[in-house]
N, C-alpha and C positions, 0 to 999 in steps of 0.2 A: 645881373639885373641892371638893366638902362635907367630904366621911365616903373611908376607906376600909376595908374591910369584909372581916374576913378566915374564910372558912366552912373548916370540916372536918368530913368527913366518914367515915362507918364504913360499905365496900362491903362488900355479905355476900348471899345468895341472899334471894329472896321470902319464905321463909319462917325467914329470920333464922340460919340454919346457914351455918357458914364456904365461899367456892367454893373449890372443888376439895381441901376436906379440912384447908383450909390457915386460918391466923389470919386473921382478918377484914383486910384492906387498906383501908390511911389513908388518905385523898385530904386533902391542902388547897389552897384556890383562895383568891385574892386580886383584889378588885375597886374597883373607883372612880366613885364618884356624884356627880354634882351636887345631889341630895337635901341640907336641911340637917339634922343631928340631930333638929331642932323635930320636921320634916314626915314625915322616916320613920324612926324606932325599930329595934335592931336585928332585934327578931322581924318589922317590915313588911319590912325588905330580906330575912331573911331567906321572905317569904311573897314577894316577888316574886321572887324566884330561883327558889324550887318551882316557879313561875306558869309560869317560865318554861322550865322542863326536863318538864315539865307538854305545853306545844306542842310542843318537840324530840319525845319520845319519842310524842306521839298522830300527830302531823301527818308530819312530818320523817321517823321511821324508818322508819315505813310507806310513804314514796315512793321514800325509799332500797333498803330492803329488798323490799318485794312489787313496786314497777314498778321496779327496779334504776337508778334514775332517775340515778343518775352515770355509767352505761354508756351514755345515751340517744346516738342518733347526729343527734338533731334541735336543730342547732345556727344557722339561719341566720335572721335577720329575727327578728318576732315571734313564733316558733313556739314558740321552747323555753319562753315564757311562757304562752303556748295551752296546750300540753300540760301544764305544770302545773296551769294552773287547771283544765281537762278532768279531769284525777285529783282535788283538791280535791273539785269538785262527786261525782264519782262517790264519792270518800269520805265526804263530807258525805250522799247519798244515802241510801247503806248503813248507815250510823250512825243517820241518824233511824229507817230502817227496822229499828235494831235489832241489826245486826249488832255481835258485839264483836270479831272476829276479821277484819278486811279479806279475807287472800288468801283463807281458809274461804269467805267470801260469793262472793271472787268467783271461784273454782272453781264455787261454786253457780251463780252466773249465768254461765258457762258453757257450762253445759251444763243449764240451765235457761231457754228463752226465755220463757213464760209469765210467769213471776217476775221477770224484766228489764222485761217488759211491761207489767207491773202497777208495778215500782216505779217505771217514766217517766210510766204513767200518772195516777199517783197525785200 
């Protein structure tokens, strides 16, 4: 153990208005690195912690939320790791394709095969 690192933060909606009407909500979190002062500053901890709520919310919520991925009942052998990476790539897909919205796209391909077509082809 180097550093330990204490963040706080002010939750509030996207566009900076209190939720639900109410004062902005405190969070503070406390963590521990083996970084030494020298090598990460506290603005680089704090830029690797963005980094890294950054992949929570692009990657992570979206598996939780669109494929409800903790309800999955595919639990045996190497599967449940298939099926993640099967969703990654289809993520990964849809993103260079463009998409900003996962379930939006894939309602689209859906009931879009031409489009599915074209993005496997491509």
């Amino acid at each position: 153990m180097q550093q330990v690192v204490r963040i706080e933060r002010t939750v509030t909606k996207l566009d900076g208005t209190p939720l639900n009407g109410k004062r902005p909500r405190i969070e503070v979190c406390f963590g521990i690195t083996s970084a030494s002062p020298g090598s990460a500053s506290a603005s680089k901890l704090l830029e690797l912690n963005r980094g890294h709520w950054a992949i929570e919310n692009k990657v992570h919520w979206v598996r939780d939320v669109t494929w409800d991925e903790d309800r999955s009942q595919v639990r045996r052998h190497g599967a449940p790791h298939a099926m993640a990476s099967l969703r990654n790539i289809a993520m990964g897909v849809l993103r260079i394709a463009g998409a900003t919205n996962i379930a939006a796209a894939l309602r689209h391909c859906a009931r879009n095969l031409p489009a599915v077509l074209r993005l496997v082809a491509a």
